[in-house]
Short mmCIF file of the C-alpha atoms (twelve columns), coordinates in Angstrom:
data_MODEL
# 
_entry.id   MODEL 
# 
loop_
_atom_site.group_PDB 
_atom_site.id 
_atom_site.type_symbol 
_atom_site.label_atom_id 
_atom_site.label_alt_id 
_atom_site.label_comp_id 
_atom_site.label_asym_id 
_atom_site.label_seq_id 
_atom_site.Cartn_x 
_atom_site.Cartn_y 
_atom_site.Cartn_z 
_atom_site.pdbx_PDB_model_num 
ATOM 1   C CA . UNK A 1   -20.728 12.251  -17.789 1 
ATOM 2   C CA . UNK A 2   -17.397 14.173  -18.667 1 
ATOM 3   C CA . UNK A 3   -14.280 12.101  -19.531 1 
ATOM 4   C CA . UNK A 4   -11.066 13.489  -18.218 1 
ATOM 5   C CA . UNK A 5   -7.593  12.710  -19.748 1 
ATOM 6   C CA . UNK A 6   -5.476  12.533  -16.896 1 
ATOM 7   C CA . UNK A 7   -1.647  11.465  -17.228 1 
ATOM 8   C CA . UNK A 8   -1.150  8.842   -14.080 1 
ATOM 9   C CA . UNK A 9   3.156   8.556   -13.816 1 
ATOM 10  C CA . UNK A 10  3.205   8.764   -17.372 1 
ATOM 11  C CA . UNK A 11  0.256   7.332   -18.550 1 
ATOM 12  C CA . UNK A 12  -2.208  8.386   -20.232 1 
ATOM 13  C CA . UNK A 13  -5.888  7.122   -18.306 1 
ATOM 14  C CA . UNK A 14  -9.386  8.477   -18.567 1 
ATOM 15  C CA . UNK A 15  -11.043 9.457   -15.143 1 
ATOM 16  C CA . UNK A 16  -15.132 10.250  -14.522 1 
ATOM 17  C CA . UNK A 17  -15.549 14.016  -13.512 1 
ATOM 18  C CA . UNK A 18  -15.503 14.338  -9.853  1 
ATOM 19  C CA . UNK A 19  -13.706 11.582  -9.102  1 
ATOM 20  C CA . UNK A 20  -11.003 11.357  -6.916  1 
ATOM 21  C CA . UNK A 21  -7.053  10.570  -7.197  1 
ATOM 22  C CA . UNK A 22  -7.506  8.022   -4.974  1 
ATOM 23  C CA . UNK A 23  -10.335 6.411   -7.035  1 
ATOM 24  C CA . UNK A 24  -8.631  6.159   -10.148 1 
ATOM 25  C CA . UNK A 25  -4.842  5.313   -8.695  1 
ATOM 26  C CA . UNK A 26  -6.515  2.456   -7.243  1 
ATOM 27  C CA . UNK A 27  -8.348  1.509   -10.807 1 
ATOM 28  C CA . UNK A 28  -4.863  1.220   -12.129 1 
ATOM 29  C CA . UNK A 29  -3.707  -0.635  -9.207  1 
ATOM 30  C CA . UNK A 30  -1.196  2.112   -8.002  1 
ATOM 31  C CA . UNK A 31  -0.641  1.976   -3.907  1 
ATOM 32  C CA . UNK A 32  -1.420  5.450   -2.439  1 
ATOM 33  C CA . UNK A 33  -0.380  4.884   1.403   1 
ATOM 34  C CA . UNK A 34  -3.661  6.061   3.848   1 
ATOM 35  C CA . UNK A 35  -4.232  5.968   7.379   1 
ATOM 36  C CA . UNK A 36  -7.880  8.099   7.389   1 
ATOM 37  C CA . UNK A 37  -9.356  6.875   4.385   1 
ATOM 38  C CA . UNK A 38  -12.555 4.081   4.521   1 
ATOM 39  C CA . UNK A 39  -14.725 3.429   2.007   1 
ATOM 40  C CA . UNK A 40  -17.820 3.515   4.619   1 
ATOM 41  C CA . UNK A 41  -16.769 7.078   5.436   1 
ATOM 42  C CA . UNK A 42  -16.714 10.263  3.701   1 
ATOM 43  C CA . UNK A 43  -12.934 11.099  3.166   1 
ATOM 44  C CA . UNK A 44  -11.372 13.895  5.705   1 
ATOM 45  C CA . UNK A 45  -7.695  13.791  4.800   1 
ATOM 46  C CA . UNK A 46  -6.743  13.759  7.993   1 
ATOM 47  C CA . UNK A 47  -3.393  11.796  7.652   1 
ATOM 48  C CA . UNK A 48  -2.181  13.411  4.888   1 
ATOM 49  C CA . UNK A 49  0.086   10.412  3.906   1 
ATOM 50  C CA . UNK A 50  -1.978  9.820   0.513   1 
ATOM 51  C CA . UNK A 51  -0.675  14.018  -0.474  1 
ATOM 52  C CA . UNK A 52  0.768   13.314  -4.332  1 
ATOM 53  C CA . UNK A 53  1.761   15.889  -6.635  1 
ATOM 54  C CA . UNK A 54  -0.742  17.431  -9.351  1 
ATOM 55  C CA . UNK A 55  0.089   19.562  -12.469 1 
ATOM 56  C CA . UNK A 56  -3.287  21.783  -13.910 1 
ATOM 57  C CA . UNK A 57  -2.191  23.877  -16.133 1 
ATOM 58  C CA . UNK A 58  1.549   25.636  -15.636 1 
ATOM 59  C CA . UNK A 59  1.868   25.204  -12.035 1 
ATOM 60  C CA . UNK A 60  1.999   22.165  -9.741  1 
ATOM 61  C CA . UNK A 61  0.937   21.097  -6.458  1 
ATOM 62  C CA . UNK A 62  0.562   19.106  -3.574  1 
ATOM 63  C CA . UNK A 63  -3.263  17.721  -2.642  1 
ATOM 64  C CA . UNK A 64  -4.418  14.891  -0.733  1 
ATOM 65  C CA . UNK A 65  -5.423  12.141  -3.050  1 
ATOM 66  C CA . UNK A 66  -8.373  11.058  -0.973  1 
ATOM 67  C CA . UNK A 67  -10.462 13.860  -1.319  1 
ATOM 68  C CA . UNK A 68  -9.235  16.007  -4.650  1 
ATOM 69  C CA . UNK A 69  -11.996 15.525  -7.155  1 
ATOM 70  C CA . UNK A 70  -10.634 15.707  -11.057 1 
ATOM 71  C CA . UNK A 71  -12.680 18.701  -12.556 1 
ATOM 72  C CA . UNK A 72  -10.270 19.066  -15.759 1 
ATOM 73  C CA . UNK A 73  -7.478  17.350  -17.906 1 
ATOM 74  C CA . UNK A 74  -4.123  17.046  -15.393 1 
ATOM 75  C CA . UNK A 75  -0.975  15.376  -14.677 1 
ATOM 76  C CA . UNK A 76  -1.136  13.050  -11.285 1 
ATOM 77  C CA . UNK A 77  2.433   12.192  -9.931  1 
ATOM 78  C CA . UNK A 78  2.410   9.880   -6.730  1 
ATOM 79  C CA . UNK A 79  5.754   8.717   -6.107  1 
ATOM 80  C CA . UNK A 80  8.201   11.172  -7.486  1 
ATOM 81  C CA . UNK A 81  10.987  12.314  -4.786  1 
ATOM 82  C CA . UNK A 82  8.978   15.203  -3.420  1 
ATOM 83  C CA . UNK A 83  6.240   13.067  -2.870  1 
ATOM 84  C CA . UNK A 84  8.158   10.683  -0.903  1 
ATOM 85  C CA . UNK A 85  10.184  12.863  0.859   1 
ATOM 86  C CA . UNK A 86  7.013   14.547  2.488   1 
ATOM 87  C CA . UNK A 87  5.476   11.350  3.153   1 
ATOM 88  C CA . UNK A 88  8.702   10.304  5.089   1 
ATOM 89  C CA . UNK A 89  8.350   13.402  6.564   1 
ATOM 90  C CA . UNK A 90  4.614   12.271  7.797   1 
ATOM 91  C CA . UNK A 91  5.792   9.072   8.403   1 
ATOM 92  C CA . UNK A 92  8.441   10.080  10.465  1 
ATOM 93  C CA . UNK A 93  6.030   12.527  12.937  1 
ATOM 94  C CA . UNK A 94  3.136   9.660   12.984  1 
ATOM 95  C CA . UNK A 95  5.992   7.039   14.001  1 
ATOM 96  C CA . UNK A 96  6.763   9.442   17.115  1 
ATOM 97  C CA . UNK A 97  2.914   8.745   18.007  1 
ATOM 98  C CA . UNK A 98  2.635   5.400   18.055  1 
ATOM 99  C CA . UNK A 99  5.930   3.437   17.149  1 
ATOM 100 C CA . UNK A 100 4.162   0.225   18.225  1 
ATOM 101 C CA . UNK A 101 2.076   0.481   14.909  1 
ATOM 102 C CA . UNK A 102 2.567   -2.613  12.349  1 
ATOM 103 C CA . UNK A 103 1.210   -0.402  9.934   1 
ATOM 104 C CA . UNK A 104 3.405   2.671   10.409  1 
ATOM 105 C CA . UNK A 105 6.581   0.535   10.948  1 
ATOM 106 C CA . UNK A 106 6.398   -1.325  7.401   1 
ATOM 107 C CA . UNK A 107 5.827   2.419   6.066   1 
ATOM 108 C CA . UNK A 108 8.555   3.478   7.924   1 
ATOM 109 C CA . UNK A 109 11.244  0.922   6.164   1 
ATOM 110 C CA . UNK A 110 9.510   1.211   2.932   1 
ATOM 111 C CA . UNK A 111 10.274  5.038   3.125   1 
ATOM 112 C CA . UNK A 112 13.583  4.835   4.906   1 
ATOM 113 C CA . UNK A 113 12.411  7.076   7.645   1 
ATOM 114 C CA . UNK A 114 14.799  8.520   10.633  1 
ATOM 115 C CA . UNK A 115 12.899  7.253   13.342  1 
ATOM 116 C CA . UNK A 116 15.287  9.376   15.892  1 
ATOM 117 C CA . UNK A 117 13.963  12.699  14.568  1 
ATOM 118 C CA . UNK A 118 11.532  13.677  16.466  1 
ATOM 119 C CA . UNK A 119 10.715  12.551  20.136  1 
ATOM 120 C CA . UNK A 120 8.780   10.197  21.232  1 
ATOM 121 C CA . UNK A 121 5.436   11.213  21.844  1 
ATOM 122 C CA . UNK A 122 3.976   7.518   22.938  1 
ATOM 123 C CA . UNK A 123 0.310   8.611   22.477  1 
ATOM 124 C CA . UNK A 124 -0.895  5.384   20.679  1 
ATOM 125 C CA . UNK A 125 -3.005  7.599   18.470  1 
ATOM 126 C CA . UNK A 126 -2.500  9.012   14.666  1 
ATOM 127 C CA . UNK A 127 -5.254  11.030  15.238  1 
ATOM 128 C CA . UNK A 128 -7.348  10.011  11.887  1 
ATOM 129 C CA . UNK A 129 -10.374 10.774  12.971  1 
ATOM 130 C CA . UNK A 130 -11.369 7.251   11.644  1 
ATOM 131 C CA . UNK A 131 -13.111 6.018   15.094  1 
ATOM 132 C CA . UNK A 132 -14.611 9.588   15.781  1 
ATOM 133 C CA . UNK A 133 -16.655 9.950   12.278  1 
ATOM 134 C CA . UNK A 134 -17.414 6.418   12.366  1 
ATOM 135 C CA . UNK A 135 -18.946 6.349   15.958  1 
ATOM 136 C CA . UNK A 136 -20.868 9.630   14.797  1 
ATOM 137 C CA . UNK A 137 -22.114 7.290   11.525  1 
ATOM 138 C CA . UNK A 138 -23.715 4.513   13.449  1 
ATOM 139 C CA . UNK A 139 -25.061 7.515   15.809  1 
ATOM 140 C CA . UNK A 140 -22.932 6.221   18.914  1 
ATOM 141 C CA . UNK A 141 -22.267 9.728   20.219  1 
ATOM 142 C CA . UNK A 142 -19.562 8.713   22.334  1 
ATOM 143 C CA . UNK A 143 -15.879 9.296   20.634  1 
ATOM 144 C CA . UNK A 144 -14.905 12.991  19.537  1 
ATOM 145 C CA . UNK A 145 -11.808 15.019  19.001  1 
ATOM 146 C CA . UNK A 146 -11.208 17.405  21.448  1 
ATOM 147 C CA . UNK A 147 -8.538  19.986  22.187  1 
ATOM 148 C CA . UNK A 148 -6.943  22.127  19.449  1 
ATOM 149 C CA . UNK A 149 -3.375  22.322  17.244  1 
ATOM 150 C CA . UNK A 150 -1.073  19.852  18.688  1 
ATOM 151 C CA . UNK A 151 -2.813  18.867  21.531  1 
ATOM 152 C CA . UNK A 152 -5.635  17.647  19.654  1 
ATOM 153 C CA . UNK A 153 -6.655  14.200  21.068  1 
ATOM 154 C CA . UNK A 154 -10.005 11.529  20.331  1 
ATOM 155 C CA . UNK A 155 -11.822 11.684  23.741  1 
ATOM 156 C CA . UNK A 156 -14.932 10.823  25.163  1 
ATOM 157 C CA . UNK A 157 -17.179 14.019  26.597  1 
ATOM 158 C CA . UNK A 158 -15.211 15.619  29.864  1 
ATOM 159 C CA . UNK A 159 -13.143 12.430  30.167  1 
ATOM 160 C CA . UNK A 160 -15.738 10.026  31.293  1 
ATOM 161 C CA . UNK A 161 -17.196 6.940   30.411  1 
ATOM 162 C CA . UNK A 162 -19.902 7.796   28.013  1 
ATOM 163 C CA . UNK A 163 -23.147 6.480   28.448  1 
ATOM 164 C CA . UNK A 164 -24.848 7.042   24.886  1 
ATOM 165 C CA . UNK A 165 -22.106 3.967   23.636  1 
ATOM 166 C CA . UNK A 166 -24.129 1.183   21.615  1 
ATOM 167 C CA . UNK A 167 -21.616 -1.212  21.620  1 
ATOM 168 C CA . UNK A 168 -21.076 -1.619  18.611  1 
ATOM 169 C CA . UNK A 169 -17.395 -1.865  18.296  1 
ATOM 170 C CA . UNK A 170 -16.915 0.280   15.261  1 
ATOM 171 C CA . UNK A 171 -14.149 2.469   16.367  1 
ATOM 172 C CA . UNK A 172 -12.466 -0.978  17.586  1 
ATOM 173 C CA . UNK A 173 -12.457 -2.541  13.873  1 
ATOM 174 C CA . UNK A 174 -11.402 0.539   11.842  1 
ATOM 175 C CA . UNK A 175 -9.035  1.774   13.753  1 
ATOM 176 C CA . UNK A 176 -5.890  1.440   11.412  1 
ATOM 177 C CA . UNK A 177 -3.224  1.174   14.357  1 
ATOM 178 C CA . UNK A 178 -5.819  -1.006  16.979  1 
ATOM 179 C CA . UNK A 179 -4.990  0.739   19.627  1 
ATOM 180 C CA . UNK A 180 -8.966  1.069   20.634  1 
ATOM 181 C CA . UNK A 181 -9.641  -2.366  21.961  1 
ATOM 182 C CA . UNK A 182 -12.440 -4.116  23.480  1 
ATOM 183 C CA . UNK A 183 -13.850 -6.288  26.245  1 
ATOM 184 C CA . UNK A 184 -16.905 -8.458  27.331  1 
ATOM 185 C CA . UNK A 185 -16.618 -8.827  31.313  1 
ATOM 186 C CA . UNK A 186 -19.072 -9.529  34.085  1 
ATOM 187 C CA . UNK A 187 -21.933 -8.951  31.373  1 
ATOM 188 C CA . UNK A 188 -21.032 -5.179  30.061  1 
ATOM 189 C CA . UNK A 189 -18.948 -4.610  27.132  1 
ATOM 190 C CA . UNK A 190 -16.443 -2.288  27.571  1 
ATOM 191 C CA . UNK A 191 -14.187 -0.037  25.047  1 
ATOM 192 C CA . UNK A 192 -10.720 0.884   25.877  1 
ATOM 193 C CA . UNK A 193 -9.278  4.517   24.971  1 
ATOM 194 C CA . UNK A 194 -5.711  5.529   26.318  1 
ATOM 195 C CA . UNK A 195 -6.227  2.810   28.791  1 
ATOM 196 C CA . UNK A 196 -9.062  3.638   30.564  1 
ATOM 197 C CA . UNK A 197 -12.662 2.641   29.907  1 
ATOM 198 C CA . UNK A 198 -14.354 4.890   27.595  1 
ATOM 199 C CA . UNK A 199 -17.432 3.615   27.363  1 
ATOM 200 C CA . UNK A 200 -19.628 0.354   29.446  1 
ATOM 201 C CA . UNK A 201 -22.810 -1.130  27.941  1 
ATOM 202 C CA . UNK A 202 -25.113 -3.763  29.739  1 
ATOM 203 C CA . UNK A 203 -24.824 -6.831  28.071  1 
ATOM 204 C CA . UNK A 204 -28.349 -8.929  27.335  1 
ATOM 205 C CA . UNK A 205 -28.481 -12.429 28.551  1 
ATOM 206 C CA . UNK A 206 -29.572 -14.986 26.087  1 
ATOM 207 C CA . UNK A 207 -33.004 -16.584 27.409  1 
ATOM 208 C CA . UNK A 208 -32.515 -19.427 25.745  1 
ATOM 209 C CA . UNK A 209 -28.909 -20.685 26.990  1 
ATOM 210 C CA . UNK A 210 -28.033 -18.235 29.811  1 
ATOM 211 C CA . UNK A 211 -24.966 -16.440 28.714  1 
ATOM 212 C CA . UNK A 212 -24.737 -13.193 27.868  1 
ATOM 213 C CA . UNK A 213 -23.911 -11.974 24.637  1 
ATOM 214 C CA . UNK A 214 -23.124 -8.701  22.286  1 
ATOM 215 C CA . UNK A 215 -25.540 -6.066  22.816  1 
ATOM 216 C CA . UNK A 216 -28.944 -5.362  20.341  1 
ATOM 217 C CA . UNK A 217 -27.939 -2.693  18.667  1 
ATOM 218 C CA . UNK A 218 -31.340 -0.533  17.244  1 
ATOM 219 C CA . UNK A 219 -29.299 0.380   13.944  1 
ATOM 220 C CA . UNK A 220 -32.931 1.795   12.539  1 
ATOM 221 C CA . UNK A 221 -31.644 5.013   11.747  1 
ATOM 222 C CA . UNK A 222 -28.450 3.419   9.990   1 
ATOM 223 C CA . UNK A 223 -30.555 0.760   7.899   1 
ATOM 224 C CA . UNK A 224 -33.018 3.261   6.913   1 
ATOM 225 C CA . UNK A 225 -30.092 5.526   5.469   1 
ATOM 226 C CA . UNK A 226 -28.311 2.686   3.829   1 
ATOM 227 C CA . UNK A 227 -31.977 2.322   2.142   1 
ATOM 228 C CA . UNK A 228 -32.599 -1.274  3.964   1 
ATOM 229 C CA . UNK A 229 -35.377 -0.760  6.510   1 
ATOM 230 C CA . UNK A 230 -37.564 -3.335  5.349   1 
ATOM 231 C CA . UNK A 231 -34.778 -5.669  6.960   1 
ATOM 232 C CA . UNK A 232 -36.911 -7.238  10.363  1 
ATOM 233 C CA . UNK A 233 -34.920 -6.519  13.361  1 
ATOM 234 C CA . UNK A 234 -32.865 -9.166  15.242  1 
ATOM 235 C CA . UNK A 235 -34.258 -10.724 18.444  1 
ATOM 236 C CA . UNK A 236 -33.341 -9.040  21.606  1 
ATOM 237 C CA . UNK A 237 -33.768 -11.876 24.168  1 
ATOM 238 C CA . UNK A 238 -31.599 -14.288 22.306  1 
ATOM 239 C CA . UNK A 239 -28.300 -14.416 21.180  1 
ATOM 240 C CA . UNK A 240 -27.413 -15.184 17.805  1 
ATOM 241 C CA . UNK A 241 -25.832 -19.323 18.264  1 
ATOM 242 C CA . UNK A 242 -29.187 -20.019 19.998  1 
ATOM 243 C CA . UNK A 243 -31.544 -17.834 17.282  1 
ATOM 244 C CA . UNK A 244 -29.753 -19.636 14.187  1 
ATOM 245 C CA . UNK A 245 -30.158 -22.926 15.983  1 
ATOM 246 C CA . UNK A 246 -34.232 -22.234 16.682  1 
ATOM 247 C CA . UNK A 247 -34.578 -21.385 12.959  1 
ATOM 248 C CA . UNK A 248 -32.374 -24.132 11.625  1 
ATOM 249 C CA . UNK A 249 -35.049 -26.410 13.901  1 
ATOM 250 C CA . UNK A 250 -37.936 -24.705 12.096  1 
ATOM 251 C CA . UNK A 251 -36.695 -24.829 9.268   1 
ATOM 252 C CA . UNK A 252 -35.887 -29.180 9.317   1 
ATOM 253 C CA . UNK A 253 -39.622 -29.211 10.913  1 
ATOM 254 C CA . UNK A 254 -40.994 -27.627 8.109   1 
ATOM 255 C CA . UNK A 255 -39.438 -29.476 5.459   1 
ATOM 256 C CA . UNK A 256 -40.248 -32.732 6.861   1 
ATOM 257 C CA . UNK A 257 -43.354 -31.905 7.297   1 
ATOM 258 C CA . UNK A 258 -43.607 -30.242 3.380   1 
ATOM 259 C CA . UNK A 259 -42.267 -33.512 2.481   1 
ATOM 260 C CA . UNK A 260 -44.008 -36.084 5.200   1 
ATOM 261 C CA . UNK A 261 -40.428 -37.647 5.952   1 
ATOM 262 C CA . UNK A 262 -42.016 -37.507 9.559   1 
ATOM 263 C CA . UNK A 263 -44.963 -40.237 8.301   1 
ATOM 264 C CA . UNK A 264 -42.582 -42.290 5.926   1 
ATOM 265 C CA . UNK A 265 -40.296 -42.862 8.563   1 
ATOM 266 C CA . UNK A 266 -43.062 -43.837 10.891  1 
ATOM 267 C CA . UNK A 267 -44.244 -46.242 8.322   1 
ATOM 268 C CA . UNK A 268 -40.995 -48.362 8.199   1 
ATOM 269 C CA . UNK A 269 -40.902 -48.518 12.143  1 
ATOM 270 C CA . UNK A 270 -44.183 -49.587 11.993  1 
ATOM 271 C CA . UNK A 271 -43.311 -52.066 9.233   1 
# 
């Protein structure tokens, strides 16, 4: 494979062909800010927040670090004045869509941002796309974007609850500002989106000790991609405090019995 000699803020690094800014900025520990990016996910540059500054050649220019792949010897600048000035600029717009973010906030005083710019838009959504392509990974085919330009929005299909939702909970964990939550009530599982139920999914109840518990997710497809589907699937009548209990019992039974504990003990009763 090619080497590339790449100078990273004034240093000269090596990088693999292909690979991205991202990729080798965070090889050499340098903090590119990212909202869209996932390592389960193929990147989108959605956010824009991780755009840095990259000299081939004579002229410069600005590229998203998550998805520009190094093809030749360049200069990478990620925190030079422009750089930050247009990320404040991001920043500052994102921060009008959610100000409630943790995330967004600590970028916010990091970058000195003006947080009376723009108006308040209170839509509790960055719109990263990170929920939408990860639902469409795990085949969910509930979340989407919808709408176009500004008024571009994640959404289930013509506003109502979807009923193709696994329950998986995948948009919940990766969204970056948690504004998608969750719930388990009256045995369904429900996902929240803009305050209002996106999505309800029938809970199973455990046969063993009566309550109900996450759903059984048939991740076939998923495991088969991620080259595991010799893995056995998990049991669909019990949930998983009762299953690791019934194995743990096996388990002791079968050692015991390997090692006929069961008879010595008898013995010294006996005795």
């Amino acid at each position: 494979m090619k080497v590339l000699n790449i100078v990273l803020n004034g240093k000269a690094v090596t990088a693999k062909m292909g690979q991205t800014i991202l990729e080798l900025a965070r090889e050499h520990d340098i903090f590119i800010p990212t909202l869209c990016d996932s390592p389960a996910l193929e990147a989108a540059a959605m956010c824009r927040l991780c755009t840095v500054q990259v000299i081939e050649g004579k002229w410069p220019k600005f590229v998203t670090a998550c998805n520009f792949p190094l093809r030749r010897d360049a200069e990478v600048v990620t925190d030079s004045p422009e750089v930050r000035h247009g990320r404040k600029l991001i920043i500052e717009l994102l921060m009008a869509r959610c100000p409630t973010s943790p995330e967004l906030q600590r970028l916010a005083v990091d970058y000195g941002c003006d947080l009376e710019r723009f108006s308040p838009l209170n839509d509790d959504c960055v719109v990263c796309g990170l929920c939408t392509r990860a639902c469409e990974a795990v085949t969910g085919r509930t979340l989407s974007l919808a709408g176009r330009g500004v008024a571009i929005h994640v959404d289930t299909a013509f506003q109502k609850a979807s009923t193709f939702c696994i329950g998986c909970g995948a948009c919940v964990q990766i969204c970056p500002v948690k504004k998608i939550t969750m719930e388990d009530v009256d045995g369904e599982r429900r996902i929240i989106l803009h305050g209002k139920i996106a999505s309800r999914v029938k809970l199973p109840q455990c046969t063993s000790c009566g309550k109900y518990f996450g759903p059984v997710i048939d991740l076939k497809q998923v495991m088969e991609r991620m080259g595991e589907h010799l893995i056995p699937p998990p049991n669909a009548c019990v949930c998983p405090e009762c299953s690791r209990r019934n194995l743990a019992i096996k388990l002791g039974k079968r050692y015991f019995e390997q090692y006929g504990v069961f008879e010595e003990e008898g013995q010294a009763d006996a005795g």
